[in-house]
C-alpha angles and dihedrals in degrees: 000000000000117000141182107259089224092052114067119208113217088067085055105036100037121051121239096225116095101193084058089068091054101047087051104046097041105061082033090057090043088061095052096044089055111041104010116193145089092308100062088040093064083048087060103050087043102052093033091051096039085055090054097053099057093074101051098037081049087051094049086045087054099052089033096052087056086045095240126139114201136170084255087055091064098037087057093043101055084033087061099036089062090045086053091052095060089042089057094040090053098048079051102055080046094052095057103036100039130109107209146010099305086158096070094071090047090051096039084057094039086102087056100052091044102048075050098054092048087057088047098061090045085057089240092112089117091055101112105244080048089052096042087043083057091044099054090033080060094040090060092070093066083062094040086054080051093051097045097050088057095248126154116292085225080062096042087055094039085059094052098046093048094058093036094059089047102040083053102049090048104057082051101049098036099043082051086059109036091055088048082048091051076055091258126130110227115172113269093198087088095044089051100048089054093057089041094054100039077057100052092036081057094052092048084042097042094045086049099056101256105106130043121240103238090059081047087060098044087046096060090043087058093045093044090047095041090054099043086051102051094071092047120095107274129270124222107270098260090050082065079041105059097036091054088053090052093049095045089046087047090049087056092043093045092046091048094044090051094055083044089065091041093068100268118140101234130172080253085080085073093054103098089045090050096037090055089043087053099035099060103062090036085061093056094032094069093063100063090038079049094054093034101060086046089069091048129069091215139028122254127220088256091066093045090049089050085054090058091065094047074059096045091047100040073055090054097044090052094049089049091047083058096048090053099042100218134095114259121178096220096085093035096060083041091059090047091052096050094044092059103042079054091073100033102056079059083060129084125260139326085022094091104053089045091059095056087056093046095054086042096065100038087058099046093047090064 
């Protein structure tokens, strides 16, 4: 792609919110956990792409509406014209592999995304209703992939509430703490009736068939952990960032997980495979990091992205414990290990090197 020299591109291609990431890819990672294929695929493209292109054709609106026309203008608009393509293409690649009627969640939520997208053009797109309407526009994709895959209607609108309870518990939460981290004193009582009542909606749901067990469990966890930590002293904003990720990532893996024991034939099924393939050069691979970080006074973004996938596989190790339904000591060591290398990779030198070798060998000794 061509572009002005004097326009870069990342401020015009990528958005600037954060929360947004999380909402899109979410519902979008539940759909594929739960009826993998070509359909979902499309879903993914559809809903990932889609959630690109707002920020550059707002842009372009922006520049447009004052009738300007500026370098940046062009750059948004072919930006987002290249976003809309692999949104269509993926609607498309939906359209002629899926089973059922994927189309009726995403037109049951098109109020929502437009009423969105209104807000959105009047730049009060971070106002909270516009950000809950996003989140449960976004949170009906995870029942269209059901649909499509020819699933169950009761799964396709387990999906959805489960997103939905915790979409709307979040922004609560989250906006409560992001506004007592900027020094300012909101109200928590909102924030804690949401997660109240996301907790309570999940135990009716949950007692009348419609939610799995395992989402009842990480919704009370969120609502349990939400409340304790609102009368704690406040955390720097991508602190609430970040655990909110890793809430809304454990309510997808927890619902999939739940259909998984019901007898679904979920991409779960492929953990333990996945989780061996992956396990095995993680465990040598500790030993020259090790060694390596012990030559060097600080620690370098190779050895915290190898880190990411100790995470991803101690992940991996939990879910498949679960599958199985018995106790086994190698997650668990796993999780030891990670935990500690955790904290002391936060440590001076030669800490860190020292905790590569030590996860190495507790690995290996299992």
């Amino acid at each position: 792609m061509r572009t002005t020299p004097s326009v870069p591109l990342k401020p015009v291609a990528l958005p600037t919110e954060h929360g947004g990431w999380g909402f899109t890819l979410e519902p979008l990672l539940l759909a594929l956990l739960l009826s993998p294929g070509l359909h979902t695929l499309g879903l993914f493209l559809l809903g990932l792409f889609g959630f690109l292109a707002r920020h550059p054709l707002k842009l372009a609106y922006q520049d447009l509406r004052r009738g300007k026309r500026y370098p940046r203008t062009e750059l948004a608009l072919r930006v987002g014209g290249i976003y809309l393509g692999f949104a269509l293409l993926g609607l498309l690649l939906t359209a002629l592999t899926a089973k059922g009627p994927f189309l009726y969640p995403l037109a049951l939520a098109f109020p929502l995304g437009a009423y969105m997208a209104y807000m959105d053009a009047q730049n009060r797109s971070r106002d909270l209703f516009p950000e809950i309407a996003a989140a449960l526009f976004m949170a009906a994709f995870a029942p269209a992939g059901v649909l499509a895959g020819g699933l169950p209607l009761e799964v396709a609108l387990g999906s959805f509430l489960a997103l939905a309870l915790r979409d709307v518990a979040a922004l609560y939460y989250a906006r409560t703490q992001v506004l007592r981290a900027r020094g300012q004193s909101p109200k928590v009582y909102p924030a804690l009736l949401a997660l109240g009542g996301s907790a309570l909606l999940a135990l009716f749901l949950s007692r009348q068939g419609l939610l799995p067990l395992p989402t009842l469990l990480a919704l009370l966890l969120l609502a349990f952990f939400g409340g304790f930590t609102l009368f704690l002293p406040p955390v720097p904003a991508r602190v609430v960032g970040w655990t909110q990720m890793g809430f809304g990532l454990l309510i997808v893996l927890a619902t999939a997980l739940g259909y998984t024991l019901q007898g679904l034939p979920t991409a779960l099924l492929g953990v333990p495979a996945l989780h061996r393939a992956l396990g095995l050069p993680l465990v040598f691979l500790a030993f020259p990091m090790g060694f390596y970080l012990l030559f060097r006074r600080e620690v370098p973004r190779l050895a915290r992205a190898l880190l990411g996938l100790y995470d991803l596989n101690v992940l991996l190790g939990l879910v498949y414990l679960a599958l199985v339904g018995r106790l086994s000591p190698h997650p668990l060591l796993a999780l030891l290990g990670v935990g500690l290398l955790h904290l002391l990779l936060k440590r001076p030198y030669p800490w860190p090197g020292l905790g590569f070798l030590l996860l190495g060998m507790l690995l290996l000794w299992h």
